[in-house]
N, C-alpha and C positions, 0 to 999 in steps of 0.2 A: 504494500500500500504506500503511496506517496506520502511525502512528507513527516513520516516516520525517521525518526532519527536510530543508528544503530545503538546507542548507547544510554542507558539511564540514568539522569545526573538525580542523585541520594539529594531531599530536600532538607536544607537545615530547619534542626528541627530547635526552637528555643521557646520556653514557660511560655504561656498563656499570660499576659498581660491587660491590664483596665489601659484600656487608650487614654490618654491626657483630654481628649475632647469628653471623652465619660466618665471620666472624674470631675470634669468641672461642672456636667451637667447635677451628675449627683451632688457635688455641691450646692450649686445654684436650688435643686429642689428642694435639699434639705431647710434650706435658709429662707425659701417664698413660702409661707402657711399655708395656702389655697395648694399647691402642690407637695407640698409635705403630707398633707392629709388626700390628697389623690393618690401616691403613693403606698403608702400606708393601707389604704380600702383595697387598692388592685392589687398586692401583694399579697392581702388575704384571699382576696377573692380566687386571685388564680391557682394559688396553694391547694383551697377545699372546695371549687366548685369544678374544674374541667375535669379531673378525676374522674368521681364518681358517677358523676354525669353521661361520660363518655364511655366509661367501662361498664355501668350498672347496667346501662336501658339495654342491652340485647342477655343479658343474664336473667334481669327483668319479664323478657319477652319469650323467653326460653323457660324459665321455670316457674315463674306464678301468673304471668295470662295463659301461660301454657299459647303461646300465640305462633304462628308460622315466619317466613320471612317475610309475608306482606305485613303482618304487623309491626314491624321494627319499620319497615319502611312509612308507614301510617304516623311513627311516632317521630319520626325524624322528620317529616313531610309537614309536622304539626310545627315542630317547631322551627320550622324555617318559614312557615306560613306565619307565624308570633313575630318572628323577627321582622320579615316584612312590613305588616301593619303594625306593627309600633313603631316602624322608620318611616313609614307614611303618615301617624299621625302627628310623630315629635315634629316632621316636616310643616305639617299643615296648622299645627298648635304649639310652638315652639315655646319651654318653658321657658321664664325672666327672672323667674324671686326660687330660693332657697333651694338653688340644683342641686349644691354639694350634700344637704340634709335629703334632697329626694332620692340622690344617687343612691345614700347609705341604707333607705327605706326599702327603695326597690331590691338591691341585694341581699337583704334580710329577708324580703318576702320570699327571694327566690332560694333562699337555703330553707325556707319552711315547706314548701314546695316544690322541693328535693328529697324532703326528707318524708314528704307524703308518698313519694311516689313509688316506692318499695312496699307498701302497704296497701295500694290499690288491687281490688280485684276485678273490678272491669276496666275493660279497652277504652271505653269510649272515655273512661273520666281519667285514665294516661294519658290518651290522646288531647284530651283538654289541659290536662296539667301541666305536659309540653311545650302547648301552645301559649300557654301565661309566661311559661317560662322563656320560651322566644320571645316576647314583648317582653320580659325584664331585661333580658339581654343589652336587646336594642334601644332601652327605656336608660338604659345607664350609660352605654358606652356612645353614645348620639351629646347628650349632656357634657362626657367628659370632655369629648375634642373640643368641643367649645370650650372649657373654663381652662383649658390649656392655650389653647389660643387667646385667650383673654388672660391670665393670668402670668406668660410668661414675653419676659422681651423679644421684637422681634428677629434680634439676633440672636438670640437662644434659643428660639422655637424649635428648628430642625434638632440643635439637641436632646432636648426635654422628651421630643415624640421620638427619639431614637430609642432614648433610655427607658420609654413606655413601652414599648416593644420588645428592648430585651428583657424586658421583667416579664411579658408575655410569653414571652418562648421560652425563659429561662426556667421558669416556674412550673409551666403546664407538664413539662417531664418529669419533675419532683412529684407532684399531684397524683399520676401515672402509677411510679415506683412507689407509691405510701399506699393507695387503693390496692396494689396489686399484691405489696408483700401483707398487706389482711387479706385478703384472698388464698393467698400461698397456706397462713395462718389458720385457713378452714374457719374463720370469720363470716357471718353473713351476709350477703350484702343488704339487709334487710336492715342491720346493724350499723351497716360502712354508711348508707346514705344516711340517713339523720343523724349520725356522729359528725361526719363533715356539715351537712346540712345546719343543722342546730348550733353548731359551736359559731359557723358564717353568722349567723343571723346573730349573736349573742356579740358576737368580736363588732358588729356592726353600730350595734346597739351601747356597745361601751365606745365606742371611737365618737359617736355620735355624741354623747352623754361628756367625755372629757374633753372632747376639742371643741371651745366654743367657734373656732372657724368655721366648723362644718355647716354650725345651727345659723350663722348671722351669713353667710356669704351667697349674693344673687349671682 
């Protein structure tokens, strides 16, 4: 094949480093309260909700609807249907006053509503409890861009949203590995969902409750 070279040059291989541009961001967010406290919630968030979430509902759909592969698709289908109409109406009713205390609402609701959904014995009220939870999704993360855009300098922005993203990717395989080694544990998932569910909702409720930014900031 062309342009194959005969020989393989060994890549240097040196530590893993924080780039100086993501240290300053993390600085920068530590230091702005409106991003300190968005921090703070999507850390948790990402930690206890893509986990269970994501590994529960075909275990869910396997063993207590006792349901086929269209059902997992039903439920998946619900909540991509949530997410859209809650991005169509944040669109069309865009909130103005107390986002950062709605953010924490709306993901407390949805750790309670994680933590039902192991506990459900009909489809159809999975399929609905999905579907809320796709509108919390898009009910949070629609808010956030905005108070980042609002709340950081314009020449810090592209960092702030770099570093919102590595905490996204960073995190959601932690969530993964912690769901999976209770599973390993012969743990329920019946158990695992309103363990992470409940504790979301609870850490939301204290973040809420201690950081007076959350409760005063439009």
């Amino acid at each position: 094949m062309q342009g194959l070279k005969s020989h393989v040059t060994k890549p240097c291989v040196k530590p893993a480093r924080c780039s100086p541009n993501s240290k300053k961001a993390l600085f920068y967010a530590i230091q702005t309260p409106v991003l300190r406290a968005l921090m703070l919630i999507y850390i948790t968030a990402n930690l206890l909700f893509m986990g269970p979430l994501a590994l529960g509902i075909p275990i869910i759909v396997a063993d207590y609807l006792h349901g086929e592969a269209s059902t997992l698709s039903f439920l998946q289908s619900a909540f991509a249907a949530g997410m859209v109409l809650g991005g169509i109406l944040l669109t069309l009713y865009p909130p103005n006053k107390k986002r950062l205390l709605m953010i924490t609402v709306i993901i407390a609701l949805e750790g309670v509503l994680l933590s039902l959904l192991p506990h459900t014995p009909w489809i159809w009220a999975a399929v609905a409890i999905q579907f809320f939870i796709g509108m919390g999704v898009a009910g949070n993360n629609v808010p956030m861009m905005s108070l980042i855009q609002q709340s950081a300098d314009r020449d810090k922005l592209g960092r702030v949203m770099s570093l919102n993203n590595m905490v996204s990717m960073g995190l959601s395989p932690v969530s993964y590995a912690m769901v999976t080694a209770m599973l390993a544990a012969q743990l329920s998932i019946t158990w695992i969902m309103p363990i992470f569910g409940l504790t979301m909702a609870l850490v939301m409720l204290l973040l809420s409750w201690q950081l007076k930014v959350i409760r005063t900031t439009d």
